[in-house]
C-alpha positions as CSV (number, residue, x, y, z in Angstrom):
1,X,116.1,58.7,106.8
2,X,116.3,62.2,104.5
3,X,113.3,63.0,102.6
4,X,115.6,64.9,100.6
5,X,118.6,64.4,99.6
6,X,120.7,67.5,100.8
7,X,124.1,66.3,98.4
8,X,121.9,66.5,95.1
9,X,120.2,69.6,96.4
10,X,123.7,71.3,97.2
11,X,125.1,70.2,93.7
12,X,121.6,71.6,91.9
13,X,122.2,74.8,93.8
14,X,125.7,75.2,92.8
15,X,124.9,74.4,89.1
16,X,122.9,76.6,89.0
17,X,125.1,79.2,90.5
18,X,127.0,78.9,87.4
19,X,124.8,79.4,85.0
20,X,123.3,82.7,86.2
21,X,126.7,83.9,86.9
22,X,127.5,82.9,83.2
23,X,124.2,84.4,82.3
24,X,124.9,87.7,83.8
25,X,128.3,87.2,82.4
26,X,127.4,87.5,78.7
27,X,124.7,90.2,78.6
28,X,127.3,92.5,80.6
29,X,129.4,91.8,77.7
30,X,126.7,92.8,75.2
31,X,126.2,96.1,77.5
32,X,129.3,97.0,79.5
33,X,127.8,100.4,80.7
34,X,125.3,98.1,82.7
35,X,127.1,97.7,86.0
36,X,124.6,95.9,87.7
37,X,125.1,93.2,85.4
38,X,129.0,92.5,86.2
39,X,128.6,92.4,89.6
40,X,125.2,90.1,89.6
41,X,127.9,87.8,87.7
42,X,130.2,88.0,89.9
43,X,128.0,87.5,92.6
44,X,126.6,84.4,91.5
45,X,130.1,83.0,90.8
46,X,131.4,83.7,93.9
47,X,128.6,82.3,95.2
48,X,129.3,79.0,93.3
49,X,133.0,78.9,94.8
50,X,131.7,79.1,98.1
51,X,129.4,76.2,97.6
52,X,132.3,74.5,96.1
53,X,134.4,74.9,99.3
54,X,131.0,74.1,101.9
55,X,130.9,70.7,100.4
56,X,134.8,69.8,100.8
57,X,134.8,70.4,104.8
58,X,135.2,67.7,107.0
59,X,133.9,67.5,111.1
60,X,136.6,69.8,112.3
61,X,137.6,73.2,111.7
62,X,139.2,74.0,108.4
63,X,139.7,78.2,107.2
64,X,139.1,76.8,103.6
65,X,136.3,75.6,104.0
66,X,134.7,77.0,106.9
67,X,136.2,80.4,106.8
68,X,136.4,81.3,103.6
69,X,133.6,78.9,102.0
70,X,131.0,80.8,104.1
71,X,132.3,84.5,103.8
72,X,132.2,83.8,99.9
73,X,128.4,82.9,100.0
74,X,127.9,86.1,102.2
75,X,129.9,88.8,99.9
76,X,127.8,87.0,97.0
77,X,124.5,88.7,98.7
78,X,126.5,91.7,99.4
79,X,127.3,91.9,95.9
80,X,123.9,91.2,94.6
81,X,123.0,94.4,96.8
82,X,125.8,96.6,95.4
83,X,124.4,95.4,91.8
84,X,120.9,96.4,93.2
85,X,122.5,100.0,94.0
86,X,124.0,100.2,90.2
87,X,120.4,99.2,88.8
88,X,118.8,102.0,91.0
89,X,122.0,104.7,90.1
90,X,122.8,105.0,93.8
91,X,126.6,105.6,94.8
92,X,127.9,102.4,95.7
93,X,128.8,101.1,99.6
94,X,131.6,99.0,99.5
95,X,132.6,98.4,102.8
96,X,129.3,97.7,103.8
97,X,129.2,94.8,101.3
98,X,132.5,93.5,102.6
99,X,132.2,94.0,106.5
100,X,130.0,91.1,106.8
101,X,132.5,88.5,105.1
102,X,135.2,90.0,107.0
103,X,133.4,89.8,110.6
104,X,133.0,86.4,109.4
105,X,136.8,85.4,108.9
106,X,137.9,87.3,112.0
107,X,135.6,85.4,113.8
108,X,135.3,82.1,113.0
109,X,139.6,82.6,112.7
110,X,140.5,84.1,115.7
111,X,137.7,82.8,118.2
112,X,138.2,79.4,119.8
113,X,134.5,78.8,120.9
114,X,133.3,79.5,117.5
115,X,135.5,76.7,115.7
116,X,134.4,74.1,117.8
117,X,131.1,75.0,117.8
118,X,128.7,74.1,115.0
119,X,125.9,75.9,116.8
120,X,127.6,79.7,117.1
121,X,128.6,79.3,113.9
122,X,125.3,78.7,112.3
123,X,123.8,81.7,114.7
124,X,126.3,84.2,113.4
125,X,126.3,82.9,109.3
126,X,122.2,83.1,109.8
127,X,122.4,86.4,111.2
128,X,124.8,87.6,108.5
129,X,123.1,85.7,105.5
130,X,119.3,88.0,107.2
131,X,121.2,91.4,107.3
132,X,122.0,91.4,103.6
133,X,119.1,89.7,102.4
134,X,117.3,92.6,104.8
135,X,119.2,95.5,103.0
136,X,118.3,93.6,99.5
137,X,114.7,93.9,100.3
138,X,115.2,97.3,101.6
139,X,116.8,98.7,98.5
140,X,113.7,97.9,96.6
141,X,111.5,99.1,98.9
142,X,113.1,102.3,99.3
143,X,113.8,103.4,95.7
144,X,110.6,104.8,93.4
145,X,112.7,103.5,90.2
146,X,112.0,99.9,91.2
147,X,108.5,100.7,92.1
148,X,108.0,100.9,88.5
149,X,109.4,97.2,87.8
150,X,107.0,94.6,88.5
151,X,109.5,91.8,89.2
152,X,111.0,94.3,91.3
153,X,108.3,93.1,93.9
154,X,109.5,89.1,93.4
155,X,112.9,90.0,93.8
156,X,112.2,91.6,97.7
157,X,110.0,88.6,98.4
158,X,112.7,86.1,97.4
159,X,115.2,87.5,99.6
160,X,112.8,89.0,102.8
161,X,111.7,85.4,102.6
162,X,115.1,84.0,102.5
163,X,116.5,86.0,105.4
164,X,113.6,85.5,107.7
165,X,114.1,81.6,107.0
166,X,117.7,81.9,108.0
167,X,117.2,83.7,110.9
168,X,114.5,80.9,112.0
169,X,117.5,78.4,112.3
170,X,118.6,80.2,115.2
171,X,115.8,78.7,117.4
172,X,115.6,75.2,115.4
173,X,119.9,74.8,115.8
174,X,119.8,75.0,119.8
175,X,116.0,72.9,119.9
176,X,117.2,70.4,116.8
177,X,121.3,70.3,116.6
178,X,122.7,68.8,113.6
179,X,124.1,65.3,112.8
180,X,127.8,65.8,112.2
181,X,128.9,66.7,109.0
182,X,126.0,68.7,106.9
183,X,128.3,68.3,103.3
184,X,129.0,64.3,104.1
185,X,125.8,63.1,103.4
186,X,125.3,62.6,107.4
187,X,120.9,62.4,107.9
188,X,120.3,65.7,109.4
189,X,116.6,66.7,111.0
190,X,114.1,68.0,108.4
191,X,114.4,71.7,109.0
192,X,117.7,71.6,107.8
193,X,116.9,69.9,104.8
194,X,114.2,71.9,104.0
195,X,116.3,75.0,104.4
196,X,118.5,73.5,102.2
197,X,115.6,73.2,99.4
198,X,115.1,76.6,99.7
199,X,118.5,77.6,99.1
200,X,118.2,76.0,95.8
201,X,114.6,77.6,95.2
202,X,116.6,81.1,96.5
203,X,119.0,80.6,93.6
204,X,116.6,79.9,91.1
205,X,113.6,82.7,91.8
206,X,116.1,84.8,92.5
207,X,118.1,84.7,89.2
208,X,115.6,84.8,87.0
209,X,113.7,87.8,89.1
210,X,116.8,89.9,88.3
211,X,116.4,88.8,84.2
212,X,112.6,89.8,84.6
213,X,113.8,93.2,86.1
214,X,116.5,93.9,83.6
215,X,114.2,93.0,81.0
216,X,111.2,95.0,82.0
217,X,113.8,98.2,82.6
218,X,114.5,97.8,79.0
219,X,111.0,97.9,77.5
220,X,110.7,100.7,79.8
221,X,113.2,102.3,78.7
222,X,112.6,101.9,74.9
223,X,109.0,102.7,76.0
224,X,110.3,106.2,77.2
225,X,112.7,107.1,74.0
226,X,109.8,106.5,71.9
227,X,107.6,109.1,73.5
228,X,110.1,111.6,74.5
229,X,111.1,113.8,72.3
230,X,115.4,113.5,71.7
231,X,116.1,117.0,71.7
232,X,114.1,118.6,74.4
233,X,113.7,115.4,76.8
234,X,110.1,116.6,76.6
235,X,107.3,114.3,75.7
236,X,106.3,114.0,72.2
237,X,103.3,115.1,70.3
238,X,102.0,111.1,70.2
239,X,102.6,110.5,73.9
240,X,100.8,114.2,74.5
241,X,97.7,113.1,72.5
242,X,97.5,110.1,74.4
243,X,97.6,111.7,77.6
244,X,95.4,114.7,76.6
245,X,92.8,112.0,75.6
246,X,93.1,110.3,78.7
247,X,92.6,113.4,80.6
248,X,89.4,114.4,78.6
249,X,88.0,111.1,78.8
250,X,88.5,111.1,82.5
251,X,87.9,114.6,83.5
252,X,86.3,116.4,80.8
253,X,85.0,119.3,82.6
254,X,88.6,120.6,83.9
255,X,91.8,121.8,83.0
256,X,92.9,124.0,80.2
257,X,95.3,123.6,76.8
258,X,97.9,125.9,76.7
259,X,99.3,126.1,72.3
260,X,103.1,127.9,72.7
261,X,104.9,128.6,69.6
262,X,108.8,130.6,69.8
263,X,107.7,133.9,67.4
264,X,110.1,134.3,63.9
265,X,111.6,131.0,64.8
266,X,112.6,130.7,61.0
267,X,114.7,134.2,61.0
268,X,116.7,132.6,64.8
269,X,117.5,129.7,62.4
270,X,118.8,131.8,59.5
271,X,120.4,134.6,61.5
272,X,122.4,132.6,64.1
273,X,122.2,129.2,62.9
274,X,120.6,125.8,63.9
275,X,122.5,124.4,66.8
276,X,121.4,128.4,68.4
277,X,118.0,127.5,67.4
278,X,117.8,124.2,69.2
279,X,119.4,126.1,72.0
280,X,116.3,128.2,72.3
281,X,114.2,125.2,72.3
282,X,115.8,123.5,74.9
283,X,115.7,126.6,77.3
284,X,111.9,127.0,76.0
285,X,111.1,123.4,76.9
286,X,112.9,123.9,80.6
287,X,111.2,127.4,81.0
288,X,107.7,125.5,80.3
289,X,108.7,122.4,82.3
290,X,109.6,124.9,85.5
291,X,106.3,127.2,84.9
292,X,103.2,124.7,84.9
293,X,102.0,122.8,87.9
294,X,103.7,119.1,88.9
295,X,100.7,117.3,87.5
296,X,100.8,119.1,83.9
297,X,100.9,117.5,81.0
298,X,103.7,119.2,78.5
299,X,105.2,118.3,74.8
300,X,106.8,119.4,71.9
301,X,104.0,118.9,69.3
302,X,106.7,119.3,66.4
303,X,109.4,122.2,65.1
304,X,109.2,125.3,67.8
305,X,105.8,124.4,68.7
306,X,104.9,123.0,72.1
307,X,101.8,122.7,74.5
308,X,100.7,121.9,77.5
309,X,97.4,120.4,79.2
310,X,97.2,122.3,82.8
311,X,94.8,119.5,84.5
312,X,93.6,121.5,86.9
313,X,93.8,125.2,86.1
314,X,90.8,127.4,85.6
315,X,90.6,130.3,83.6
316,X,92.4,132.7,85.6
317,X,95.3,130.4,86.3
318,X,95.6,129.1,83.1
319,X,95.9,132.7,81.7
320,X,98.4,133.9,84.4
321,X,100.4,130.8,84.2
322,X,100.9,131.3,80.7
323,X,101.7,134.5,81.0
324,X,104.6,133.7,83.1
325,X,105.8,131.2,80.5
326,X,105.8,133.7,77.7
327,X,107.4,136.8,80.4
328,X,110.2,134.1,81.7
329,X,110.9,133.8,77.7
330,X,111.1,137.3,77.3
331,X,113.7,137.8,79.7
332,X,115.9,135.3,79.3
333,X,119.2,136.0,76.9
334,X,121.2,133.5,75.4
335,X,125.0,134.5,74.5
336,X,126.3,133.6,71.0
337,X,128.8,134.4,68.5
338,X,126.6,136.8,66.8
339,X,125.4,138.7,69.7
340,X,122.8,138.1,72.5
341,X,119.7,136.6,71.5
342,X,116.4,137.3,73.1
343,X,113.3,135.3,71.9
344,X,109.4,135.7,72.6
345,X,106.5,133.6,72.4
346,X,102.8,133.5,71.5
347,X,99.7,131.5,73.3
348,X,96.7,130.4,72.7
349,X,94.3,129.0,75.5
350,X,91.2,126.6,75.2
351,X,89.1,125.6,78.2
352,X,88.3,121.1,78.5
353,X,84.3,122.4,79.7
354,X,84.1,123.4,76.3
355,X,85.4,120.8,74.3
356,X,84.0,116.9,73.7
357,X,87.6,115.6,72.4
358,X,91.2,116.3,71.1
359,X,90.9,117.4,68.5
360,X,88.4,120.0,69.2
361,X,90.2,121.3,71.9
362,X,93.6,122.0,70.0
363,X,91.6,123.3,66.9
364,X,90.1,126.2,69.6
365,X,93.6,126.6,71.2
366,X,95.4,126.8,67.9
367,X,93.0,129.6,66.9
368,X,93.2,131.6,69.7
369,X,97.4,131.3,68.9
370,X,97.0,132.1,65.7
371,X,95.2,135.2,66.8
372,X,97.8,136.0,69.4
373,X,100.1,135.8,65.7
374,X,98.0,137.8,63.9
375,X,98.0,140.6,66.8
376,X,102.1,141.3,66.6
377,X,102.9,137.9,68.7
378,X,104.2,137.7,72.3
379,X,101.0,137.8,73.6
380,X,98.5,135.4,75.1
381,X,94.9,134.5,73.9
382,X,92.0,132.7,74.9
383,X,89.2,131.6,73.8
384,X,85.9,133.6,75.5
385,X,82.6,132.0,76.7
386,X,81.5,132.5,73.5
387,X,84.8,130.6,72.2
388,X,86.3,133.5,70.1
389,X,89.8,134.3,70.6
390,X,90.1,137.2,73.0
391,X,93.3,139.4,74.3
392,X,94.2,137.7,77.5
393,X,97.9,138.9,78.3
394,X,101.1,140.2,76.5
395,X,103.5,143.1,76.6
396,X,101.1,145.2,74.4
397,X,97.3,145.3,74.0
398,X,96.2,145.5,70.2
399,X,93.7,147.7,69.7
400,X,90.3,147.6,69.9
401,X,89.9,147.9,65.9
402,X,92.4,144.6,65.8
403,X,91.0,143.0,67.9
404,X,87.4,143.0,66.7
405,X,88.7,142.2,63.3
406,X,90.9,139.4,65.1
407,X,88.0,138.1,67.0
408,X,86.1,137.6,63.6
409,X,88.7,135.3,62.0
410,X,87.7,132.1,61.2
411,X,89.7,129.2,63.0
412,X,91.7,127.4,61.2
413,X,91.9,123.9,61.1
414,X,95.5,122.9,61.4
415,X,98.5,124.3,62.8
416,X,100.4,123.9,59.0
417,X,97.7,126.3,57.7
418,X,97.3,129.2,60.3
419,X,100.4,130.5,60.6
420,X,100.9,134.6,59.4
421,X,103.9,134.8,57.7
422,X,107.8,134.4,59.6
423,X,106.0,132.3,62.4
């Protein structure tokens, strides 16, 4: 007698088959540059068709059924892995997806032992149905972009656990056989109904892991545009605070703030126009992306102004990494109708052992830039033990007068308030 009833289970698998395919179907619709999503719902529907065809074979042999019924149910995983590729942006494998269904009909076709025998049948389909459900698990494994995805994790569980359960029915075929007919209703031994359960669970977990995923890459992405600055692709001054408070919070003896901001940014803009002057920021913002260590934190804090928290530097790095920022700016020329544009930038430098919180830090960083302004620009200042704004680094020294009278200066409390006139 079955403890389950492996008809009902077969039908609840395949119904639900359809509805994920359908699923799939309809968000693809709603975003057609999601290729992942067309071929999960086409994976799930040929999935279906296969079950369709499993539960119409008879005792004997039939290519229909048997052949082709089976080789549908194995391109649906290879599918589900070429939709896992799409997800991660990796170049899709197509013979791979389709060599297994095709080994399958060439097979179980062209062999006479294998279309007699209920037993080699189930040893190749098992070994198939644990490759792909292996390379499923593998692609999620291997890839940092699903790291990120918690469901990620569920959806290389469902299908490690899937495979491995497959390729147990090797041993439980030849030490329990089967009872004719598996789609007939015929009471099979309980590992095979069990199996069969799981199949259905498969379906289930599995379909709405992928939704979870989808889902969660969604928020992450929204996540992402709202603290990443459009023009640059550099993080914004909100997500910057965050992390810069963070960082205090965590570390607050280390690291230093770097405060950059492109000199006579207003006359680029005038003299060569505004798409040149978002040119200048986007080389800026590579220039600055390329210059500080792998762990820095960067931004565009608003109009040309950007900074950067170096998490580790100390003084002497911070200084000669900034100076390489502001030379590398220096250098570069950018090619426009009007002529070739060169651009500089000035720095201002404030040390985390000083400073309790955020805004104490960027108030002694944008002092020591607005002295680096005051000076004749291109040049970068820090703030000395004493925290005045001292001469640091720059094409040309300002005198010793200057920079007495610059080192007296009061700081000024915002960045809309210090600057000298022309940026």
């Amino acid at each position: 007698m079955d403890i389950l009833h492996t008809p009902t289970i077969m039908l609840s698998s395949f119904v639900t088959l359809v509805i994920f395919a359908a699923f799939f179907g309809f968000a693809w619709r709603q975003e057609r540059k999601s290729l992942e999503l067309l071929l999960w719902s086409l994976a799930f529907a040929v999935g279906a068709v296969g079950f369709v065809l499993l539960t119409l074979r008879g005792d004997g042999y039939n290519f229909i059924t048997i052949s082709l019924g089976n080789a549908l149910a194995v391109l649906g995983l290879g599918m589900i892995w070429l939709g896992l590729r799409a997800f991660g942006n990796q170049p899709l494998k197509i013979a791979s997806a389709l060599i297994g269904p095709l080994l399958w009909i060439v097979v179980t076709y062209s062999s006479d032992y294998v279309r007699e025998s209920v037993t080699s049948r189930i040893v190749l389909y098992s070994i198939l149905i644990f490759a792909y459900s292996a390379l499923i698990a593998h692609e999620i494994f291997r890839s940092e972009n699903f790291r990120k995805l918690p469901s990620s994790y569920i959806v290389a569980f469902v299908f490690a656990t899937h495979g491995l359960l497959y390729l147990a029915r090797i041993p439980l075929i030849l030490i329990w056989p089967l009872a004719g007919n598996t789609a007939a209703g015929t009471s099979q031994p309980l590992w095979y109904q069990l199996l069969t359960f799981e199949l259905f669970f498969h379906s289930l977990a599995g379909g709405f892991a992928f939704f979870a995923m989808v889902k969660e890459r969604t928020q992450q992405r929204y996540k992402l545009a709202s603290e990443t600055d459009a023009l640059t692709g550099v993080p914004n001054r909100r997500s910057f605070l965050a992390q810069l408070e963070t960082h205090l919070a965590t570390q607050p003896a280390k690291g230093a703030l770097l405060y950059l901001d492109i000199d006579h940014f207003k006359a680029i803009n005038d003299r060569y126009g505004h798409a040149v002057g978002d040119q200048v920021l986007v080389e800026f913002a590579g220039i600055l992306s390329k210059a500080v260590p792998r762990d820095a934190l960067i931004a565009r804090m608003g109009g040309e102004e950007f900074a950067a928290c170096l998490q580790q530097a100390n003084r002497a790095d911070a200084i000669a990494i900034a100076d390489s920022i502001r030379t590398a700016l220096e250098a570069r020329r950018l090619s426009t109708t009007k002529g070739v544009l060169s651009a500089t930038v000035s720095i201002g430098i404030a040390f985390a052992d000083r400073h309790e919180d955020v805004h104490a830090i960027i108030s002694a960083a944008d002092a020591a830039l607005y002295a680096a302004k005051a000076a004749g620009r291109n040049s970068v200042w820090s703030e000395d033990p004493s925290g005045v704004p001292q001469f640091a680094a720059g094409s040309i020294a300002p005198s010793e007068t200057a920079a007495t009278l610059l080192s007296l200066s009061p700081a000024r409390s915002s960045a809309a308030t210090r600057r000298p006139t022309g940026s």
